[in-house]
C-alpha positions in Angstrom: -55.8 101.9 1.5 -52.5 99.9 0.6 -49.3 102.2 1.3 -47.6 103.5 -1.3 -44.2 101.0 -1.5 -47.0 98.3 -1.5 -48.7 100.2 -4.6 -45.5 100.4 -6.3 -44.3 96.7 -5.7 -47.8 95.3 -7.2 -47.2 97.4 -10.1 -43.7 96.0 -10.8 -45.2 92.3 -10.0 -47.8 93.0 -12.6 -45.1 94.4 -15.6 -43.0 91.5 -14.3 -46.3 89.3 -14.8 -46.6 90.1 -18.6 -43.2 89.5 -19.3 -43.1 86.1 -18.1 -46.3 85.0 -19.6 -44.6 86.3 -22.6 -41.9 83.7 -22.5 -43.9 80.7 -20.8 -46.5 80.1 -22.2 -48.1 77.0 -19.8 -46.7 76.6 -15.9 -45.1 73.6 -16.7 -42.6 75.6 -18.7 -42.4 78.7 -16.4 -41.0 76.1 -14.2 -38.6 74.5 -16.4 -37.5 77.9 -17.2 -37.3 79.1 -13.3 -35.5 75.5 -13.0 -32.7 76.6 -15.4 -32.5 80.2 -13.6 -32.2 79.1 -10.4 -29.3 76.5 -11.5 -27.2 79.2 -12.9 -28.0 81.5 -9.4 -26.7 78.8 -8.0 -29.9 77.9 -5.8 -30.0 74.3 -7.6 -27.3 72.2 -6.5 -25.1 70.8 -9.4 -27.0 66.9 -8.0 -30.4 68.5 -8.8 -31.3 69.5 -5.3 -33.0 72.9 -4.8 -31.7 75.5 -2.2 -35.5 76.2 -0.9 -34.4 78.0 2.5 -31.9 80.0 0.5 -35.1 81.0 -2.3 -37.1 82.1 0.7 -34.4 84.1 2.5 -33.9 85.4 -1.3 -38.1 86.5 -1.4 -38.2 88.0 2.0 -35.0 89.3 1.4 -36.5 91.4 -2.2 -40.2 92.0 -0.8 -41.3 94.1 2.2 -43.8 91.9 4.7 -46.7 93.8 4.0 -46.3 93.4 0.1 -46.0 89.2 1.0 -49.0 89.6 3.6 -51.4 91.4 0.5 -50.7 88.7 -1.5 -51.2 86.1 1.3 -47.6 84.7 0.9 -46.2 85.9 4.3 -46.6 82.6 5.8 -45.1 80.6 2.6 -41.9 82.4 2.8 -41.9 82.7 6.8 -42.1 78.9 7.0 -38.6 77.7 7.1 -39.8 73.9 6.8 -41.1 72.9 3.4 -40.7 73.5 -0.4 -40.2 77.1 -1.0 -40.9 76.1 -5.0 -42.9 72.8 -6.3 -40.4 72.2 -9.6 -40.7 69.2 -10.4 -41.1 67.6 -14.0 -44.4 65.6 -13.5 -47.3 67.3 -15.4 -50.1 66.6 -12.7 -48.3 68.8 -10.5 -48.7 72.3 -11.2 -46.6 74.9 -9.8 -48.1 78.2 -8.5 -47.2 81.1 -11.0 -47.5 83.5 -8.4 -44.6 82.2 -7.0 -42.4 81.0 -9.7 -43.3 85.2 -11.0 -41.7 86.2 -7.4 -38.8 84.4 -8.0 -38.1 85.5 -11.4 -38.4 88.6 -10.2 -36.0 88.2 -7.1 -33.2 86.6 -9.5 -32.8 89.9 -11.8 -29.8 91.4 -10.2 -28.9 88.6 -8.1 -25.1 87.4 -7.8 -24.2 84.1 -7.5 -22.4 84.2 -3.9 -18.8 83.0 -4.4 -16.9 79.7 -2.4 -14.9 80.1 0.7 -11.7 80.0 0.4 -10.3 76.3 2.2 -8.9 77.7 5.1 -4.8 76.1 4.7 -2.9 75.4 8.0 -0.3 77.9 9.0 3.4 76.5 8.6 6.2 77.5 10.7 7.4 79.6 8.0 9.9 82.5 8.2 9.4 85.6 6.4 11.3 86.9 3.4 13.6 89.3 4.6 15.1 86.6 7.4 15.4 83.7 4.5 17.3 86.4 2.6 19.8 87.5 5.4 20.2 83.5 6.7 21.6 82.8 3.0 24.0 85.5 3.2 25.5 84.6 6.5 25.7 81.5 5.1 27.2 82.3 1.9 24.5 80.1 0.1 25.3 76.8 1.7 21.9 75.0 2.4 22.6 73.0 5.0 23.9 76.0 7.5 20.8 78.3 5.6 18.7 75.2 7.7 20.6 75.3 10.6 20.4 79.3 11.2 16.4 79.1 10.7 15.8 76.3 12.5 14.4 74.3 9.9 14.7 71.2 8.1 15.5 70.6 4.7 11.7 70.0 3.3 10.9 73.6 5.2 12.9 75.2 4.1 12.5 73.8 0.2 8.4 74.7 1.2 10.1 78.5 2.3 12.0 79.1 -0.6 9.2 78.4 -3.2 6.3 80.0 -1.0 8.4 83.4 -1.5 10.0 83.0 -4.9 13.6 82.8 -3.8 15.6 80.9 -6.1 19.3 79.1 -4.9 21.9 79.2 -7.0 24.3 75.8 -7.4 27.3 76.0 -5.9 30.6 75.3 -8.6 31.2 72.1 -6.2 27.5 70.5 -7.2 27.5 71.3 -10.7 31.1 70.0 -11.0 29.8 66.8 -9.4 26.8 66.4 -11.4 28.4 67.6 -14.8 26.9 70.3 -17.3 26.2 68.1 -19.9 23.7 65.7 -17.2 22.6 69.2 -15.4 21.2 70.3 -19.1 19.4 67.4 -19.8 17.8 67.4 -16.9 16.7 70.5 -17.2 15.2 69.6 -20.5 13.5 66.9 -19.1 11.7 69.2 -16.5 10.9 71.7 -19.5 9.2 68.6 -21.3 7.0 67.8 -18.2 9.0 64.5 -17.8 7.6 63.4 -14.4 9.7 63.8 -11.0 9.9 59.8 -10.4 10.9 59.1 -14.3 13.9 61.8 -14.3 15.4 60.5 -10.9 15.9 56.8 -12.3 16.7 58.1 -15.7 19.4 59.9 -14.7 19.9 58.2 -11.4 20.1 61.8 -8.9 18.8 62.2 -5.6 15.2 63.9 -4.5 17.4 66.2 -2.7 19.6 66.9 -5.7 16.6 67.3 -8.2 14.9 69.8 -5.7 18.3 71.7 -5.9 18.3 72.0 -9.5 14.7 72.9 -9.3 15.4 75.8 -6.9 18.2 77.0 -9.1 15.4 77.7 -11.9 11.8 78.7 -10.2 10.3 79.8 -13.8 11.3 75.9 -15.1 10.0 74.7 -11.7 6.5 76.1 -12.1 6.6 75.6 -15.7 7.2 71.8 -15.0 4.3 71.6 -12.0 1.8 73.4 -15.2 2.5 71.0 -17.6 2.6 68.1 -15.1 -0.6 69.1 -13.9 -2.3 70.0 -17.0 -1.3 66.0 -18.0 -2.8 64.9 -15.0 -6.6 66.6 -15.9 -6.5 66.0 -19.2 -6.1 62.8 -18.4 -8.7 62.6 -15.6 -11.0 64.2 -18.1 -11.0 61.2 -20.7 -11.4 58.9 -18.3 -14.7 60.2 -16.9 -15.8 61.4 -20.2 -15.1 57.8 -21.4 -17.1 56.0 -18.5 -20.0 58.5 -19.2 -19.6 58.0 -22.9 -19.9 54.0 -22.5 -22.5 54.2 -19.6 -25.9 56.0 -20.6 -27.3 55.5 -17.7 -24.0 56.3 -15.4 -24.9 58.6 -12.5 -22.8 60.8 -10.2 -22.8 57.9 -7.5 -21.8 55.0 -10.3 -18.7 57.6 -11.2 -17.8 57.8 -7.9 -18.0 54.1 -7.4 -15.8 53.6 -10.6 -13.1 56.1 -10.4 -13.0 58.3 -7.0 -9.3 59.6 -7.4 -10.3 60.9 -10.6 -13.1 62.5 -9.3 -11.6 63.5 -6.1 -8.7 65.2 -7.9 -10.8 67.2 -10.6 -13.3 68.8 -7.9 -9.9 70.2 -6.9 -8.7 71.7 -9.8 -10.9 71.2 -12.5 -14.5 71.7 -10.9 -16.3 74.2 -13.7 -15.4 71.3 -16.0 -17.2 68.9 -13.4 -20.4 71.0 -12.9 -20.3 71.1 -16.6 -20.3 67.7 -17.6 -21.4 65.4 -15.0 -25.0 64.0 -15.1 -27.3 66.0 -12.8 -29.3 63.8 -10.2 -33.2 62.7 -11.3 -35.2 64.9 -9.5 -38.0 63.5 -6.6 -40.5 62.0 -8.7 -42.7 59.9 -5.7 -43.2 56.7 -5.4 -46.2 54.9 -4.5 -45.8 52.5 -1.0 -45.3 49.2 -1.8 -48.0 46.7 -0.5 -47.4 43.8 1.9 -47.6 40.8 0.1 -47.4 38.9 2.9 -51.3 37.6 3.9 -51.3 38.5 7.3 -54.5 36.3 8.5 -53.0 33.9 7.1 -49.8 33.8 8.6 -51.5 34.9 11.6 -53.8 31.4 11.9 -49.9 29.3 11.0 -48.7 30.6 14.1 -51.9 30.2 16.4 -51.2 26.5 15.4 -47.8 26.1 15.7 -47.8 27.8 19.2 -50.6 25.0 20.1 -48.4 22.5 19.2 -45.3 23.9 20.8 -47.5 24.2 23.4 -48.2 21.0 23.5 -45.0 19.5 23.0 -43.3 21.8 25.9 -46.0 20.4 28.7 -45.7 16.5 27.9 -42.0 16.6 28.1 -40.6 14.1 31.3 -37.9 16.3 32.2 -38.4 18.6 35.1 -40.9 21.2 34.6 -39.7 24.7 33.4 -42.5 27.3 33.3 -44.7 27.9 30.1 -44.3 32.0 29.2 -45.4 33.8 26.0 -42.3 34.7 25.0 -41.2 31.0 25.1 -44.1 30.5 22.5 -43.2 32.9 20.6 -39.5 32.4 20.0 -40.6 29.0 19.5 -42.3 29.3 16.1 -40.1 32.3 14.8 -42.2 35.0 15.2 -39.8 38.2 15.9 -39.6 41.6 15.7 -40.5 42.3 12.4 -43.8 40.7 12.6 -44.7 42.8 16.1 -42.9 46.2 15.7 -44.9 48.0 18.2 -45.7 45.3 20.9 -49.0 46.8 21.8 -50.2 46.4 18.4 -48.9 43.6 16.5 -49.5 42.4 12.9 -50.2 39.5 14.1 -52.6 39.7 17.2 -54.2 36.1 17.2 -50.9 34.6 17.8 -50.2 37.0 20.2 -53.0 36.3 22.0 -53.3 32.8 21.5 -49.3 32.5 23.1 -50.5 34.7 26.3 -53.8 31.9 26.8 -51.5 29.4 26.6 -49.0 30.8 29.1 -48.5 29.1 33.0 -49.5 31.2 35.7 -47.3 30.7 38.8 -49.8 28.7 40.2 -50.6 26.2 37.5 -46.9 26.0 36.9 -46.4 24.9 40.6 -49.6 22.7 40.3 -47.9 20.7 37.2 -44.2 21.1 39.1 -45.5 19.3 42.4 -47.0 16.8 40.2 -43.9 16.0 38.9 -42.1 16.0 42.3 -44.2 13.2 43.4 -44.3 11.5 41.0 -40.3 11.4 41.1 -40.8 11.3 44.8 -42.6 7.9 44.3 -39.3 5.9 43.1 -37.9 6.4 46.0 -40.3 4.1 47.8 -39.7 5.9 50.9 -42.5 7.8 53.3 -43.5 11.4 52.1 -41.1 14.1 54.3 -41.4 17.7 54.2 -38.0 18.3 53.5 -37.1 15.7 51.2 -40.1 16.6 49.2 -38.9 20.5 49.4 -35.6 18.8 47.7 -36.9 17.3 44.7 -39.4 20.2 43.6 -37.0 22.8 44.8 -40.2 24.8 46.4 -40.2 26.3 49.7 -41.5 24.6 52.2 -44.8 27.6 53.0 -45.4 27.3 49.4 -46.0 23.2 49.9 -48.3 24.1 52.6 -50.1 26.0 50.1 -50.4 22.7 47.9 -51.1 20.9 50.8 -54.4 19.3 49.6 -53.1 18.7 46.3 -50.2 16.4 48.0 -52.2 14.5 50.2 -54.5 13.5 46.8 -51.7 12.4 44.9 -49.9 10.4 47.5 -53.1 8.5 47.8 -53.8 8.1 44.1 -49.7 6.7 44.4 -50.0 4.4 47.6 -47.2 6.7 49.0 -47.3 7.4 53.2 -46.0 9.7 54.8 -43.7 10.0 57.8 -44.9 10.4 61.0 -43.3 13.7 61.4 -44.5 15.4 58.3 -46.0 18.9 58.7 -47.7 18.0 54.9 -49.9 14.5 56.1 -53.6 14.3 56.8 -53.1 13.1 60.7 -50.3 15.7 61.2 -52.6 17.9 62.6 -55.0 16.1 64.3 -52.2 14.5 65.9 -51.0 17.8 67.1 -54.1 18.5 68.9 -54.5 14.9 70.6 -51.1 16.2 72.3 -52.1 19.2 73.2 -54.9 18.4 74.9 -52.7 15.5 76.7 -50.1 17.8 78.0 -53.5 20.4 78.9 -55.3 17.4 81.1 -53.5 17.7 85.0 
């Protein structure tokens, strides 16, 4: 037996059931209209992207686990990886009513959370009541209302307007300035004149201007309104223009075109933004792209272009330098993009083929004493052990090693060797005639 606040959520899941099917006739346009929903909720971002760990907290949130477990959904909404909702515009994919009927349900009531507010760094402000006692010590003079805060001018302008305290001119400042200039400037703040355009049309200071604007505060934010009312209006007509000319522009092409404009109207125009800027193509799949590169045969060019690099490397006169796979390899080009994971590269033949050809150390000292003889031979001198040792640059235990290899090519090159080296075929039967010499009484 199902408890009772089970009993009662089926029963509102099946009402809610006929009312959808009402309206929607196919899935495809439940989820279109669950789309639309969810955009207003504000569980669709404004670039198309749906909010599916904020659906599911919203379902498990609006439905009691054993009510989820009935229906076998428990583990759908549990899963915090994943599509909470397939919507997606394709008609082969289908979206699961039961679900998108949850969600309707879970909307009705549900209030779109509002933004933070920006968090704004504290100034070094002084409160009202001390701005209002400095200026009357001071007898409105700015300059000592600065000094006896401990402020600077551009503070204390920033004080002033955060608590609505307007400054009155002194006589001596409107005398210098004139009535007649002080009015039409004044006009020319009412008209939204910009700041930069007054100051060289009537050639006054910032600091003067800011004066004049603190003498008025209803005229000062009167001009900021209109000055910044201008400035969307005008930002508004150029995006609208760009979209209007572009009909395939997108968020990112905007961006790319004008990104002051667009920077200053998701400050203070972005309703207008949400509104009217192009919403980002939802996922729609794409299928892999195949390799058109033919492996195999790429794979054979390389097997015989390390043959012949090969090749090439072991017939050069210079001294030997030992043959290694990855020499081969850099040889003919192949890098990392043809052998991403080096125990199983694309292409395996050449691979292979470059690790055949490779030197072990002992055919690499085979082929270097070779050399060394040969070299050895234009001196025209008897074989030594140590002069030998010289021109290969080999240890002298490691000649030993090569011992019999020496002895055949000196003889193949009519070379002798000196009577006191460890590496001739009479050293050590020589040797032994002494020792049994010096053993004889």
């Amino acid at each position: 037996m199902l408890p009772t606040h089970v009993l009662e959520e089926l029963s509102q899941l099946a009402k809610r059931t006929l009312t959808v099917i009402d309206q929607s006739q196919t899935a495809l346009s439940l989820a279109l209209d669950l789309h639309s929903k969810l955009l207003k909720a504000g569980l669709v971002c404004t670039s198309g992207v749906t909010k599916h760990a904020a659906i599911k907290d919203l379902i498990t949130s609006s439905y009691s686990s054993d009510f989820l477990r009935t229906l076998g959904l428990e583990s759908w909404a549990r899963k915090r990886r994943g599509r909470a909702i397939p919507l997606t515009s394709k008609a082969s994919c289908i979206p699961n009513a039961l679900q998108c009927i949850l969600v309707f349900d879970a909307l009705e009531g549900y209030e779109r959370p509002q933004p933070p507010t920006p968090a704004r760094q504290r100034l070094n402000i002084p409160d009202k009541d001390t701005v209002m006692k400095a200026m009357q010590a001071s007898e409105l003079n700015f300059d000592k209302v600065a000094e006896t805060l401990g402020i600077g001018w551009n503070r204390l302008i920033t004080t002033l307007r955060r608590h609505e305290i307007e400054f009155p001119l002194s006589s001596l400042f409107i005398n210098r300035v004139g009535i007649h200039k002080l009015e039409s400037i004044r006009s020319a703040l009412k008209s939204g004149l910009p700041i930069k355009q007054i100051r060289r049309q009537f050639a006054i200071s910032p600091w003067s201007l800011d004066l004049i604007r603190l003498d008025d505060l209803e005229l000062d934010k009167q001009h900021r309104n209109t000055i910044l009312e201008e400035r969307r209006l005008a930002f508004r007509n150029v995006i609208s223009d760009f979209i209007r000319l572009n009909n395939s522009a997108t968020r990112s092409s905007i961006r790319k075109a004008h990104p002051n404009a667009l920077k200053v109207l998701y400050e203070i125009d972005r309703p207008w933004l949400d509104k009217n800027l192009p919403l980002a193509k939802p996922y729609q799949g794409y299928e892999r792209p195949k390799h058109r590169i033919d492996i195999a045969q790429l794979d054979e060019q390389f097997v015989q272009a390390i043959r012949e690099q090969a090749r090439i490397y072991l017939a050069k006169p210079d001294r030997p330098k030992r043959l290694a796979a990855t020499t081969l390899l850099k040889s003919v080009g192949i890098s990392a993009i043809l052998g991403p994971k080096p125990r199983s590269p694309r292409c395996k033949r050449a691979f292979a083929e470059a690790h055949l050809l490779a030197e072990t150390l002992e055919e690499f000292e085979v082929r270097l004493i070779n050399w060394s003889i040969r070299e050895y031979a234009k001196l025209h001198i008897p074989i030594s052990t140590n002069k030998l040792r010289r021109v290969a640059r080999i240890p002298a235990q490691r000649l030993q090693k090569s011992r019999k290899l020496i002895i055949e090519l000196a003889e193949s090159l009519d070379i002798g060797f000196d009577s006191r080296c460890t590496l001739s075929s009479t050293y050590h039967s020589q040797l032994t005639c002494d020792l049994d010499r010096l053993d004889k009484p």
